[in-house]
PyMOL Python script that loads the backbone (N, CA, C, O; Angstrom):
from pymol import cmd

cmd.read_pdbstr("""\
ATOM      1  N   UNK A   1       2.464  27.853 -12.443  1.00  0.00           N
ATOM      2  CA  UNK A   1       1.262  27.760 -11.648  1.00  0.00           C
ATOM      3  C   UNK A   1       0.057  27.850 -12.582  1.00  0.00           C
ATOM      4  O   UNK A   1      -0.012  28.686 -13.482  1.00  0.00           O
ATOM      5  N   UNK A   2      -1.194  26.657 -12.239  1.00  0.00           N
ATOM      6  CA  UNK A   2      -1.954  27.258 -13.241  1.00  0.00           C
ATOM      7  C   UNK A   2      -3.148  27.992 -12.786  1.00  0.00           C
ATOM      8  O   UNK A   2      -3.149  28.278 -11.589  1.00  0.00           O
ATOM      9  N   UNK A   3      -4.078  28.328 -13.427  1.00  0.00           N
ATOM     10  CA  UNK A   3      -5.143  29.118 -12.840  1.00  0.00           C
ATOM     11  C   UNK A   3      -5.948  28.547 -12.019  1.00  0.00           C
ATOM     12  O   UNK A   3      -6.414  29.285 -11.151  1.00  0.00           O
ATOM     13  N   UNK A   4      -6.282  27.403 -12.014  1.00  0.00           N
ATOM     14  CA  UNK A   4      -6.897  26.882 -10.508  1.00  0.00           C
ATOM     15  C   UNK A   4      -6.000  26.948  -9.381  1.00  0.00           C
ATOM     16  O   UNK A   4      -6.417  27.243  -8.261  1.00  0.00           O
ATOM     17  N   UNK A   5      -4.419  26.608  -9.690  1.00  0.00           N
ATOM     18  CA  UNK A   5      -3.626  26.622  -8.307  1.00  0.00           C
ATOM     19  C   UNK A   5      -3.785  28.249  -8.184  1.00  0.00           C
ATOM     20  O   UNK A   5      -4.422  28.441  -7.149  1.00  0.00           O
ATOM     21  N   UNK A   6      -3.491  29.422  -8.769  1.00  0.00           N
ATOM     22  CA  UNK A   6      -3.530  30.700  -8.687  1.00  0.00           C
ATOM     23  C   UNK A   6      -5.028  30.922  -7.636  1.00  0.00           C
ATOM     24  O   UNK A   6      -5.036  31.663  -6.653  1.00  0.00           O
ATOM     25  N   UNK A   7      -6.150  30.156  -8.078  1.00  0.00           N
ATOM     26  CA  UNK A   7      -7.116  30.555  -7.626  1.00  0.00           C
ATOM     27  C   UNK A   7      -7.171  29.971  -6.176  1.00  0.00           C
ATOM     28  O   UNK A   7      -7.699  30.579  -5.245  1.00  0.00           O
ATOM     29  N   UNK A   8      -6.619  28.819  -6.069  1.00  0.00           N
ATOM     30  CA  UNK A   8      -6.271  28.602  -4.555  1.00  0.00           C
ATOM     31  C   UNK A   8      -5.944  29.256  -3.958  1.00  0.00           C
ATOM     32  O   UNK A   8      -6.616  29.598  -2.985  1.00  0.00           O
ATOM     33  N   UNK A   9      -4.521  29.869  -4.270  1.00  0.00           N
ATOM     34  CA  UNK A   9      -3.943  31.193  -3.481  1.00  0.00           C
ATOM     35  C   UNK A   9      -4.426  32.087  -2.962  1.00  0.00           C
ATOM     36  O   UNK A   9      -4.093  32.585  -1.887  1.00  0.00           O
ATOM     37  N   UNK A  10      -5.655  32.542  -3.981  1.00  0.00           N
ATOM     38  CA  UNK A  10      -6.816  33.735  -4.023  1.00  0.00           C
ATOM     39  C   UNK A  10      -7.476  33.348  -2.461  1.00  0.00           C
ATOM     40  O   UNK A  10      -8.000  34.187  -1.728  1.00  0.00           O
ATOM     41  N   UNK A  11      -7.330  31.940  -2.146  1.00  0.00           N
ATOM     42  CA  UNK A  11      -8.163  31.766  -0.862  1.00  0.00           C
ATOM     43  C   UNK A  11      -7.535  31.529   0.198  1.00  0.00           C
ATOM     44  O   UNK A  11      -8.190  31.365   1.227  1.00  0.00           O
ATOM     45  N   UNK A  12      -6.057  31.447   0.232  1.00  0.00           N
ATOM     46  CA  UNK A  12      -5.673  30.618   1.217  1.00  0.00           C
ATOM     47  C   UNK A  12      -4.497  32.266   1.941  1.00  0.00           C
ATOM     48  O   UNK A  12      -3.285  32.053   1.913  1.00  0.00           O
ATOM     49  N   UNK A  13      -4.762  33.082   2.260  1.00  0.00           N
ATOM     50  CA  UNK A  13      -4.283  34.123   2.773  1.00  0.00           C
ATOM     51  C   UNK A  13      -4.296  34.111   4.214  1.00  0.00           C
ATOM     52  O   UNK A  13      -3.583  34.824   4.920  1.00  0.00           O
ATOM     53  N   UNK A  14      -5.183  33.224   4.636  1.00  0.00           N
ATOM     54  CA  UNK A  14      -5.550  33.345   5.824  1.00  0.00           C
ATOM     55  C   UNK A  14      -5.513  31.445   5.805  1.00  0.00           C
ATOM     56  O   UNK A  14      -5.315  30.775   4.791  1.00  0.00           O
ATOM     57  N   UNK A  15      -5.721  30.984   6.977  1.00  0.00           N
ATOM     58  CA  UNK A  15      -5.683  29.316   7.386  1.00  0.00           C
ATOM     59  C   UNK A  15      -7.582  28.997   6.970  1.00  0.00           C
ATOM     60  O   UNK A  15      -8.680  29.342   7.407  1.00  0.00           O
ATOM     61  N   UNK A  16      -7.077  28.233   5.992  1.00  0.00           N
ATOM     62  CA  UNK A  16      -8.519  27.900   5.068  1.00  0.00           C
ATOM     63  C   UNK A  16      -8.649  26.222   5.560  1.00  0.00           C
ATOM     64  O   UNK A  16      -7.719  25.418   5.509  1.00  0.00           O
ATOM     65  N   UNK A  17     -10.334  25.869   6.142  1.00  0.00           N
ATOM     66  CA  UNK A  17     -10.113  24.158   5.619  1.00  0.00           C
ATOM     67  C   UNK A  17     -10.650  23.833   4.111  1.00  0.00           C
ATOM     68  O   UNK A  17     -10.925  24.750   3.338  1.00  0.00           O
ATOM     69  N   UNK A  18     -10.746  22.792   3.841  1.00  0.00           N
ATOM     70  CA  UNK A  18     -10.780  21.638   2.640  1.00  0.00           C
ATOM     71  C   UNK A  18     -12.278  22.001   2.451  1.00  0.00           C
ATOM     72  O   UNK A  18     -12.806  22.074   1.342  1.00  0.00           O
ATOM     73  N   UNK A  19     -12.839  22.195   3.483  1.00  0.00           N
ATOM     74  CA  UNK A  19     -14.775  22.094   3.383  1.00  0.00           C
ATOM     75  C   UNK A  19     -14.655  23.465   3.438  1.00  0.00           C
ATOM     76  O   UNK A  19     -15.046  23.618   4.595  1.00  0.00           O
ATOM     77  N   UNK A  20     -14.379  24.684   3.008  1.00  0.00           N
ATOM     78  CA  UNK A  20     -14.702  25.935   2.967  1.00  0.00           C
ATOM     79  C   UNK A  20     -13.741  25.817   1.456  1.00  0.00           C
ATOM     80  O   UNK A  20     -14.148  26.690   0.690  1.00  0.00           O
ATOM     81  N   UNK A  21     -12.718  25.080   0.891  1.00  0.00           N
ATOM     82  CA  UNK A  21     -12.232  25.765   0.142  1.00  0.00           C
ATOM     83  C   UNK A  21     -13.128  25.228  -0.944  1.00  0.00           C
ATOM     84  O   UNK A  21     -13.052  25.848  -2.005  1.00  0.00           O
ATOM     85  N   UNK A  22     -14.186  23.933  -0.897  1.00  0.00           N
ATOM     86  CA  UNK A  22     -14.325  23.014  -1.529  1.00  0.00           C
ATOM     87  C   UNK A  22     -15.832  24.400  -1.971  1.00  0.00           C
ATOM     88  O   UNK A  22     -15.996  24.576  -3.178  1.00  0.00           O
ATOM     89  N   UNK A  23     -16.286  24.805  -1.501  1.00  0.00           N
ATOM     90  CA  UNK A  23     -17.848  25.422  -1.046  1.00  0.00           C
ATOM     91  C   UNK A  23     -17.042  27.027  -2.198  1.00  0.00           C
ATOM     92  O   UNK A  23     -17.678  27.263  -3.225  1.00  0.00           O
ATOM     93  N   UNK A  24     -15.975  27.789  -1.968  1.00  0.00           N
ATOM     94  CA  UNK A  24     -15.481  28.687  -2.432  1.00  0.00           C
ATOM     95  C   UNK A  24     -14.474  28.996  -3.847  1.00  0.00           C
ATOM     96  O   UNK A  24     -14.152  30.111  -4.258  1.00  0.00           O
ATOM     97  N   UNK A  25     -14.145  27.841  -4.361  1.00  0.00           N
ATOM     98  CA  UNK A  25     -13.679  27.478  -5.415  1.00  0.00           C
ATOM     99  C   UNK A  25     -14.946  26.696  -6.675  1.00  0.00           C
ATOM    100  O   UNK A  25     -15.297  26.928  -7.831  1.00  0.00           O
ATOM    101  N   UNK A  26     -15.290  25.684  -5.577  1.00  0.00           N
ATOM    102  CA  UNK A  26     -16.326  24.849  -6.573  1.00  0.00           C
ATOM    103  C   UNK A  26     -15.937  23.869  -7.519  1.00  0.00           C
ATOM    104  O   UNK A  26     -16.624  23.421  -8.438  1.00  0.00           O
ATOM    105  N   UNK A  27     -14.186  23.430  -7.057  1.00  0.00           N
ATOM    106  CA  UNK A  27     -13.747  22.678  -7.577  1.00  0.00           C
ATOM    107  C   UNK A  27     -14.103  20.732  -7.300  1.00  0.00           C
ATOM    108  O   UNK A  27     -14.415  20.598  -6.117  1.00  0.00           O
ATOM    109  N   UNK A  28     -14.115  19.871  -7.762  1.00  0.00           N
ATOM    110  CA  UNK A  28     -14.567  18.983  -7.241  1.00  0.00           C
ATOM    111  C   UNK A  28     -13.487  18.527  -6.003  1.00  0.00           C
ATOM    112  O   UNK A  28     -12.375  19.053  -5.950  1.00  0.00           O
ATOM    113  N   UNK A  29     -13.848  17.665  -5.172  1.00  0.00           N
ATOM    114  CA  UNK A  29     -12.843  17.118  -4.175  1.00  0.00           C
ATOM    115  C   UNK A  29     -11.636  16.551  -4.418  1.00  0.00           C
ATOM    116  O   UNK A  29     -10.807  16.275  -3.552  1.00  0.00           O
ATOM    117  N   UNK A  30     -11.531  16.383  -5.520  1.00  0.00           N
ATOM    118  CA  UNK A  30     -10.460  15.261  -6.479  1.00  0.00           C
ATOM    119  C   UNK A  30      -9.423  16.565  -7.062  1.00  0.00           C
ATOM    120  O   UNK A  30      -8.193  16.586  -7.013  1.00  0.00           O
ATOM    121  N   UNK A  31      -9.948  17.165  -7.378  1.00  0.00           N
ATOM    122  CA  UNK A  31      -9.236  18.249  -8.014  1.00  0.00           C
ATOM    123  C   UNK A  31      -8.858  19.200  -7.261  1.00  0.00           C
ATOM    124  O   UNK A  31      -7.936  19.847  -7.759  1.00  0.00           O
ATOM    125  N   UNK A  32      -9.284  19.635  -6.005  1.00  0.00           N
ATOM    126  CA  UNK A  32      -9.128  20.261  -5.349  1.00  0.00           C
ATOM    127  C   UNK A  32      -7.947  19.825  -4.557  1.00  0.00           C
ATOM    128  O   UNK A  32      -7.147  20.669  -4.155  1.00  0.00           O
ATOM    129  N   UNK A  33      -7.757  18.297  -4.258  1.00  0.00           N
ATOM    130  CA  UNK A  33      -6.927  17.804  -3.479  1.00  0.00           C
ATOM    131  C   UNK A  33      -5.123  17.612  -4.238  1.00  0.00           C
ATOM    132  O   UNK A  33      -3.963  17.549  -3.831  1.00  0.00           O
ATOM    133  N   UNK A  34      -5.946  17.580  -5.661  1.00  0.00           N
ATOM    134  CA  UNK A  34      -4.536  17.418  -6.841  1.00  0.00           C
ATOM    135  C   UNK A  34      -4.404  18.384  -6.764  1.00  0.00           C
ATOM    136  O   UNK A  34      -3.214  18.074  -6.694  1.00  0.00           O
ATOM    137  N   UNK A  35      -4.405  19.882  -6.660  1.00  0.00           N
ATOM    138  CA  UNK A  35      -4.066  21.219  -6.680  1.00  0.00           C
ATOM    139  C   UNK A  35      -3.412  21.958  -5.877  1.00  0.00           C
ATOM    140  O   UNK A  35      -2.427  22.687  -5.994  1.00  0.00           O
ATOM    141  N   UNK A  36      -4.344  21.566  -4.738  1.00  0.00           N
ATOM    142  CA  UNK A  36      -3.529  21.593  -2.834  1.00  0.00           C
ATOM    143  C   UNK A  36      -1.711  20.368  -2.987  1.00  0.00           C
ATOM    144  O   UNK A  36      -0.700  20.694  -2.365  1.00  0.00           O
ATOM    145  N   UNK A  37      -1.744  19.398  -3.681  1.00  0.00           N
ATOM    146  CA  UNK A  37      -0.938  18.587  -3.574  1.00  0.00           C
ATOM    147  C   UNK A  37       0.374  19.245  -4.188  1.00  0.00           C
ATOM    148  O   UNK A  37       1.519  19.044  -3.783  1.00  0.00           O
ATOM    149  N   UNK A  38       0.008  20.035  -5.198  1.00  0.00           N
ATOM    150  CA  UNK A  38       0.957  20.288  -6.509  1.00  0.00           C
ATOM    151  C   UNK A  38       1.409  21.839  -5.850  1.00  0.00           C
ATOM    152  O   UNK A  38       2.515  22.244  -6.209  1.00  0.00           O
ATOM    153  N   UNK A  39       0.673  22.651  -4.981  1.00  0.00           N
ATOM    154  CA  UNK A  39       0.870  23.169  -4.221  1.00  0.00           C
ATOM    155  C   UNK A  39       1.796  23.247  -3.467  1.00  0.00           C
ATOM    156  O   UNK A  39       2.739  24.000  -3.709  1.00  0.00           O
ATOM    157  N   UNK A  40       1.752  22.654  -2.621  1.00  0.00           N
ATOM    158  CA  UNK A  40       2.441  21.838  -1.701  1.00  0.00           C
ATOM    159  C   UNK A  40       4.008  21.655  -1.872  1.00  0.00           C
ATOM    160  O   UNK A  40       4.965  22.116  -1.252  1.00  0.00           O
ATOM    161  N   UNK A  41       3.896  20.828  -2.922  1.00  0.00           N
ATOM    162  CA  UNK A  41       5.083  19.971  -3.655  1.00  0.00           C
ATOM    163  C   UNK A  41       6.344  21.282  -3.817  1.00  0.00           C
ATOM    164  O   UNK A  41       7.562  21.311  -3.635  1.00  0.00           O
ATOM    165  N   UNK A  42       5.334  22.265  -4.245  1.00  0.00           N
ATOM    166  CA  UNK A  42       6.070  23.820  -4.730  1.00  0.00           C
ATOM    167  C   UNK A  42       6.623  24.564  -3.214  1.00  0.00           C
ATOM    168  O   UNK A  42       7.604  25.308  -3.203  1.00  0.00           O
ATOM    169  N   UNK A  43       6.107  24.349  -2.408  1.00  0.00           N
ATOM    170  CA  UNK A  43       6.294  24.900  -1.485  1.00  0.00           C
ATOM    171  C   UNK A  43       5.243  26.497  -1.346  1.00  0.00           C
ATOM    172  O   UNK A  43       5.292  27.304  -0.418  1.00  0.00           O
ATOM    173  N   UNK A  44       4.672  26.540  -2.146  1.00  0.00           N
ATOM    174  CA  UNK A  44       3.728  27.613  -1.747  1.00  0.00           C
ATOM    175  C   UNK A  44       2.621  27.319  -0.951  1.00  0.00           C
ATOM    176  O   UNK A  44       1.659  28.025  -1.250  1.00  0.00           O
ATOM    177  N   UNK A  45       2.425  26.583  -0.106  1.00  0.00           N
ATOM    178  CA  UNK A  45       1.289  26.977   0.364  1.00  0.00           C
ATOM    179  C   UNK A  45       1.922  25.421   1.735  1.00  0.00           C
ATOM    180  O   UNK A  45       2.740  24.584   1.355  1.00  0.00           O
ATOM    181  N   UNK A  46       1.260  25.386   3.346  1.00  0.00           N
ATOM    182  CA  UNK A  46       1.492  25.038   4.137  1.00  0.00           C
ATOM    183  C   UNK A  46      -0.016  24.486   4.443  1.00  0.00           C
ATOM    184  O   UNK A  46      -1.020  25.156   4.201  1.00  0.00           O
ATOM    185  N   UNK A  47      -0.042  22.960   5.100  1.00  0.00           N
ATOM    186  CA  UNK A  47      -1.084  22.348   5.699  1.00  0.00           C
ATOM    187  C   UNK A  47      -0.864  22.348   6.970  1.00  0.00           C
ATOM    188  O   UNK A  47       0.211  22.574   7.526  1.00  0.00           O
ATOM    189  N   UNK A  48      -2.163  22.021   7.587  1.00  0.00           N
ATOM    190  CA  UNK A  48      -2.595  22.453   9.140  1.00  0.00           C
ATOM    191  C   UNK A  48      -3.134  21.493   9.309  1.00  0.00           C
ATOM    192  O   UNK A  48      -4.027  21.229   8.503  1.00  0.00           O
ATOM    193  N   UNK A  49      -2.808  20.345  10.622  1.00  0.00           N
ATOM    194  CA  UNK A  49      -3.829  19.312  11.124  1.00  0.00           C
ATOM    195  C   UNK A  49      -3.354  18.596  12.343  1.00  0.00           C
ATOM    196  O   UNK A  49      -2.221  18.134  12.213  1.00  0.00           O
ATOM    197  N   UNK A  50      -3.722  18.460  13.079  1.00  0.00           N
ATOM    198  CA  UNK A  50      -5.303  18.314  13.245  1.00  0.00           C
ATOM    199  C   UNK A  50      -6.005  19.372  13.519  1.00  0.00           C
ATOM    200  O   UNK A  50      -7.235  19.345  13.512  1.00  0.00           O
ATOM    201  N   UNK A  51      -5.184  20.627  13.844  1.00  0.00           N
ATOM    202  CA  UNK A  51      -6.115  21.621  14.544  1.00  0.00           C
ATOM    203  C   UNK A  51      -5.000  22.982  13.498  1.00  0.00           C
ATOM    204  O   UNK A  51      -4.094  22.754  12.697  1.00  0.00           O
ATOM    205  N   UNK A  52      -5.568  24.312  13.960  1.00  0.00           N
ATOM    206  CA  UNK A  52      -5.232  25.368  12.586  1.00  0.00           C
ATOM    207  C   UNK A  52      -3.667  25.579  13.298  1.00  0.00           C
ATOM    208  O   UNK A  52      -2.929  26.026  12.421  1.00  0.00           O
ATOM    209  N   UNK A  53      -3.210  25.471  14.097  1.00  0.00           N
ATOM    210  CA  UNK A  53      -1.695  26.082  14.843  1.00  0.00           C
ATOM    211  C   UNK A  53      -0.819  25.029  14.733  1.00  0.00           C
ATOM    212  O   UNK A  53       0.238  25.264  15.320  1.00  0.00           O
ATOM    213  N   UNK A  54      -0.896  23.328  13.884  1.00  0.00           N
ATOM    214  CA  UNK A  54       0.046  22.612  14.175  1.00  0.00           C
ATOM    215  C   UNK A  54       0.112  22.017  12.561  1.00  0.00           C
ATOM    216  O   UNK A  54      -0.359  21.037  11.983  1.00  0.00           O
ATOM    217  N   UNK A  55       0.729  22.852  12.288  1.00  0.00           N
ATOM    218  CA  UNK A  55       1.438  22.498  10.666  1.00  0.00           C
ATOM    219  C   UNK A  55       2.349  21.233  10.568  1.00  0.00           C
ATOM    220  O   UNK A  55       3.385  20.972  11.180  1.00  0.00           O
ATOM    221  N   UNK A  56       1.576  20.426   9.498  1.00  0.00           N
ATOM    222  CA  UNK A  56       1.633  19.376   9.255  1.00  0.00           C
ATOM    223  C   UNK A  56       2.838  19.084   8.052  1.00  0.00           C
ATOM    224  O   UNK A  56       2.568  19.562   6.950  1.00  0.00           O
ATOM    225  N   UNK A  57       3.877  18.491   8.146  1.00  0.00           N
ATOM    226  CA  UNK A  57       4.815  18.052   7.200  1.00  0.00           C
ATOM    227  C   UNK A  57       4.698  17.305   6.206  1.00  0.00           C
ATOM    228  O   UNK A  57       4.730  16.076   6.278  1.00  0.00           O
ATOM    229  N   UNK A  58       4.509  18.132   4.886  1.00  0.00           N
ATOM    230  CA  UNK A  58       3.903  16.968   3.745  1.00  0.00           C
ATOM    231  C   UNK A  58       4.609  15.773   3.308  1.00  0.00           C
ATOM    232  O   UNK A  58       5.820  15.596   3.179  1.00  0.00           O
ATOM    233  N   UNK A  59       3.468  14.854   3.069  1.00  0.00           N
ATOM    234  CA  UNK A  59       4.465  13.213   3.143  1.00  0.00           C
ATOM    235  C   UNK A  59       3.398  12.635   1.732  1.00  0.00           C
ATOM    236  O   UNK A  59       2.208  12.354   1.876  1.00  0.00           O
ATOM    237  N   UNK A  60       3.963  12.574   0.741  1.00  0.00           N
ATOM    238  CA  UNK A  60       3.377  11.896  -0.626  1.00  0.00           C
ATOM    239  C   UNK A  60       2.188  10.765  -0.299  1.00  0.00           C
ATOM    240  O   UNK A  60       1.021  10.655  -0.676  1.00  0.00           O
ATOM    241  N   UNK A  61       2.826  10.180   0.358  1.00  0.00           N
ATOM    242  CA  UNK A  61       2.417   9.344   0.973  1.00  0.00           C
ATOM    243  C   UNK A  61       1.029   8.920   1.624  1.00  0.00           C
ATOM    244  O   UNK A  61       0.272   7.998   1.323  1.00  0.00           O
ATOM    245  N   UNK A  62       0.938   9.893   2.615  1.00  0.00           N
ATOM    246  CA  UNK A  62      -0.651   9.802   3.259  1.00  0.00           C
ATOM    247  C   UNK A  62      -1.121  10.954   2.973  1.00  0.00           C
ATOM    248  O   UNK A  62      -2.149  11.064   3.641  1.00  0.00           O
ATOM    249  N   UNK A  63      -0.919  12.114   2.208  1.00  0.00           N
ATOM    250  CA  UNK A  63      -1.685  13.343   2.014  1.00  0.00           C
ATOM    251  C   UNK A  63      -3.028  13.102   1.477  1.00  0.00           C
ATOM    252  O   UNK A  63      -4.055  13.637   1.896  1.00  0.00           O
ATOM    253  N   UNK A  64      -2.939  12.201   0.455  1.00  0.00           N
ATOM    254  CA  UNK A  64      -4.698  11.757   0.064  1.00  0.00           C
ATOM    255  C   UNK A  64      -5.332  11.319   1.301  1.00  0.00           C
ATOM    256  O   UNK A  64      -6.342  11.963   1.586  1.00  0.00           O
ATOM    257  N   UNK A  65      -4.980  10.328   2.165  1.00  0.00           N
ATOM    258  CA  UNK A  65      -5.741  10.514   3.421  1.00  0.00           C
ATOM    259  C   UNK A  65      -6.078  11.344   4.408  1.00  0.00           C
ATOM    260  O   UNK A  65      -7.141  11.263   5.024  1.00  0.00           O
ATOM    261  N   UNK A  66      -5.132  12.246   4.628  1.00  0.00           N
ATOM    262  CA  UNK A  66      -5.930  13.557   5.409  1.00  0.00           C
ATOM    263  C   UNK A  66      -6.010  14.964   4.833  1.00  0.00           C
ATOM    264  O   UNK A  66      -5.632  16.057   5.254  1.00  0.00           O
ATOM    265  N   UNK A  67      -6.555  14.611   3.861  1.00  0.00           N
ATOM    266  CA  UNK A  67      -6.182  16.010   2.715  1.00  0.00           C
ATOM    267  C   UNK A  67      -7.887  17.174   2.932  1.00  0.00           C
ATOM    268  O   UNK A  67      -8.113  18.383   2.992  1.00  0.00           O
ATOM    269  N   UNK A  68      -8.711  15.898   2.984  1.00  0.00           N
ATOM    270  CA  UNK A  68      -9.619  16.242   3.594  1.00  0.00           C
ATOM    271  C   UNK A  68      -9.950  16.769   5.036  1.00  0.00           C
ATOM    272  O   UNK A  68     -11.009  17.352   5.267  1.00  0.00           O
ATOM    273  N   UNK A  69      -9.237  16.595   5.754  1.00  0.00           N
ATOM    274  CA  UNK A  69      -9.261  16.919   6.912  1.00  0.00           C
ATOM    275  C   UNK A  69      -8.514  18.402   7.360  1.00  0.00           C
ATOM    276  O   UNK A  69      -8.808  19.064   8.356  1.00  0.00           O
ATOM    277  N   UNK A  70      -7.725  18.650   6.591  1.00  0.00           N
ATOM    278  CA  UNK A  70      -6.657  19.300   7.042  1.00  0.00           C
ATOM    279  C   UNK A  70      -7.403  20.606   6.272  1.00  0.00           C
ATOM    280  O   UNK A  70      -8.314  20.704   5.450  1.00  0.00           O
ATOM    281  N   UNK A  71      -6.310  21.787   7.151  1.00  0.00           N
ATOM    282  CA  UNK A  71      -6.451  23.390   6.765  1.00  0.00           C
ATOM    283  C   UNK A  71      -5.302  23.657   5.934  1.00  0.00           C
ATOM    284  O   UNK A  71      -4.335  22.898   6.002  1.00  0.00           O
ATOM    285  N   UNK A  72      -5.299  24.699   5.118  1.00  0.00           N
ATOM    286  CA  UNK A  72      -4.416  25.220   4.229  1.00  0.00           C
ATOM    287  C   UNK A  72      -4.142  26.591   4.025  1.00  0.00           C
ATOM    288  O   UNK A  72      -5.106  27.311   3.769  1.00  0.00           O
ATOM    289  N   UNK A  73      -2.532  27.308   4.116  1.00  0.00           N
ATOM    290  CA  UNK A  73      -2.335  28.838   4.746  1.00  0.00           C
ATOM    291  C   UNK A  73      -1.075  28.861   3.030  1.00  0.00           C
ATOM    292  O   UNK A  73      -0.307  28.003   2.594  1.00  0.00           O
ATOM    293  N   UNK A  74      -1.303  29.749   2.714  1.00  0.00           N
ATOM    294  CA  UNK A  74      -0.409  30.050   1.319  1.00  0.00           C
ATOM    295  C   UNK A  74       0.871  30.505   2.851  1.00  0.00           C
ATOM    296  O   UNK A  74       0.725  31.072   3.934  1.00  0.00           O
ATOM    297  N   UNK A  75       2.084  29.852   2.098  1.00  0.00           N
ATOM    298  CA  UNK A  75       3.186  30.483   2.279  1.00  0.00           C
ATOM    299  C   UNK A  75       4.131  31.922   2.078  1.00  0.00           C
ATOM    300  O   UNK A  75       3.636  32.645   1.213  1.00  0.00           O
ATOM    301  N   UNK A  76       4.883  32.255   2.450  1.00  0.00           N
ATOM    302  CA  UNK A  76       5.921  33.080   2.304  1.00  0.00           C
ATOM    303  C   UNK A  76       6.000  33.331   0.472  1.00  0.00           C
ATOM    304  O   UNK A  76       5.842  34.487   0.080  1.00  0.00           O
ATOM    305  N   UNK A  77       6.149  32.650  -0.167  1.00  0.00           N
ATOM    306  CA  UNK A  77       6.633  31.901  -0.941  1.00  0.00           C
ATOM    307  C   UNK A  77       5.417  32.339  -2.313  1.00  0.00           C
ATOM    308  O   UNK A  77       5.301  33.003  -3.343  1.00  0.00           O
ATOM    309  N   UNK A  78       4.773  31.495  -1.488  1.00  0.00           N
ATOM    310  CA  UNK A  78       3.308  31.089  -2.198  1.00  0.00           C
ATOM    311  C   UNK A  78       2.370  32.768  -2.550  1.00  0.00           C
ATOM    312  O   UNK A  78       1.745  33.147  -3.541  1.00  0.00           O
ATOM    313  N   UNK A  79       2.638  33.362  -1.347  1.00  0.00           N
ATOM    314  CA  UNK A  79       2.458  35.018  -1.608  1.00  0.00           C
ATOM    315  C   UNK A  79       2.704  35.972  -2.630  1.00  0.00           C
ATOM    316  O   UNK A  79       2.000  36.666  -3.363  1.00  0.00           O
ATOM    317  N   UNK A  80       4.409  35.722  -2.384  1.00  0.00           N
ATOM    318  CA  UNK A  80       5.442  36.612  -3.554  1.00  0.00           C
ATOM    319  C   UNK A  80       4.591  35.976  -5.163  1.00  0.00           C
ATOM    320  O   UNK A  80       4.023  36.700  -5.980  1.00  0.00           O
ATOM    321  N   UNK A  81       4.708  34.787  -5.229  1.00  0.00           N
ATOM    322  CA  UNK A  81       4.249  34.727  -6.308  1.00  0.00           C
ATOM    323  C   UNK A  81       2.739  34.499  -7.106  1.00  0.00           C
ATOM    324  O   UNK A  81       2.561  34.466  -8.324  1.00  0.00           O
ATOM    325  N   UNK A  82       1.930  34.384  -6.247  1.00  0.00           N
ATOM    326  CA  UNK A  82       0.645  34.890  -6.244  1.00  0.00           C
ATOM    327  C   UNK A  82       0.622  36.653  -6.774  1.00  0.00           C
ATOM    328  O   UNK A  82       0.086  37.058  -7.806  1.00  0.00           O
ATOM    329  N   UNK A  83       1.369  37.518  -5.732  1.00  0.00           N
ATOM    330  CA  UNK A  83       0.995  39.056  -5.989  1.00  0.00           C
ATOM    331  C   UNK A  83       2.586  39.128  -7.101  1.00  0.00           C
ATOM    332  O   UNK A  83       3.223  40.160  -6.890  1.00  0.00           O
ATOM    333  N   UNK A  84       2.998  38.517  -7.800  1.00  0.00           N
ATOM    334  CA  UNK A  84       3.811  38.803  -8.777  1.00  0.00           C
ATOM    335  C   UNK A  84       2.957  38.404 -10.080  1.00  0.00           C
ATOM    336  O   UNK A  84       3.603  38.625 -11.104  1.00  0.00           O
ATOM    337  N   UNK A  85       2.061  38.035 -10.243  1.00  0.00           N
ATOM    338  CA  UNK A  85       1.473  37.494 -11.155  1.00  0.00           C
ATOM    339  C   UNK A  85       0.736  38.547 -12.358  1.00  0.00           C
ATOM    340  O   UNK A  85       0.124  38.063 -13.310  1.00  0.00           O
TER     341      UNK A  85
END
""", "prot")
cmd.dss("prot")
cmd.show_as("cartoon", "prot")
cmd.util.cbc("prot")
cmd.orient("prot")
């Protein structure tokens, strides 16, 4: 994990969107979305869309298209190794 994905974690404890994480990190949108992706991929961390209660199944595929849109909740997973760090 590297220290920007670590620092994601730092935010996503609770169901975060894309426009609060973008405002709280200060990462650009591009990078922010490659981070959330690589995330993802790991299984630490879970997307939310259209609305914060209907978790969305990541698909390589169209995630650049609603990557922006969507909320983001660190996992089970994504926790343990965040506070193992």
């Amino acid at each position: 994990m590297t220290d920007p994905e670590f620092d994601l974690l730092d935010e996503l404890y609770f169901v975060t969107s894309f426009r609060t994480l973008l405002a709280k990190t200060g990462l650009l949108p591009a990078a922010l979305t490659e981070g959330l992706r690589n995330l993802l991929e790991q299984g630490l961390i879970r997307a939310y869309w259209p609305d914060p209660d209907t978790e969305l199944a990541y698909e390589t595929t169209s995630f650049g298209a609603i990557a922006g849109d969507a909320s983001y909740l660190a996992s089970k997973e994504g926790l343990l190794q965040h506070n193992t760090r």
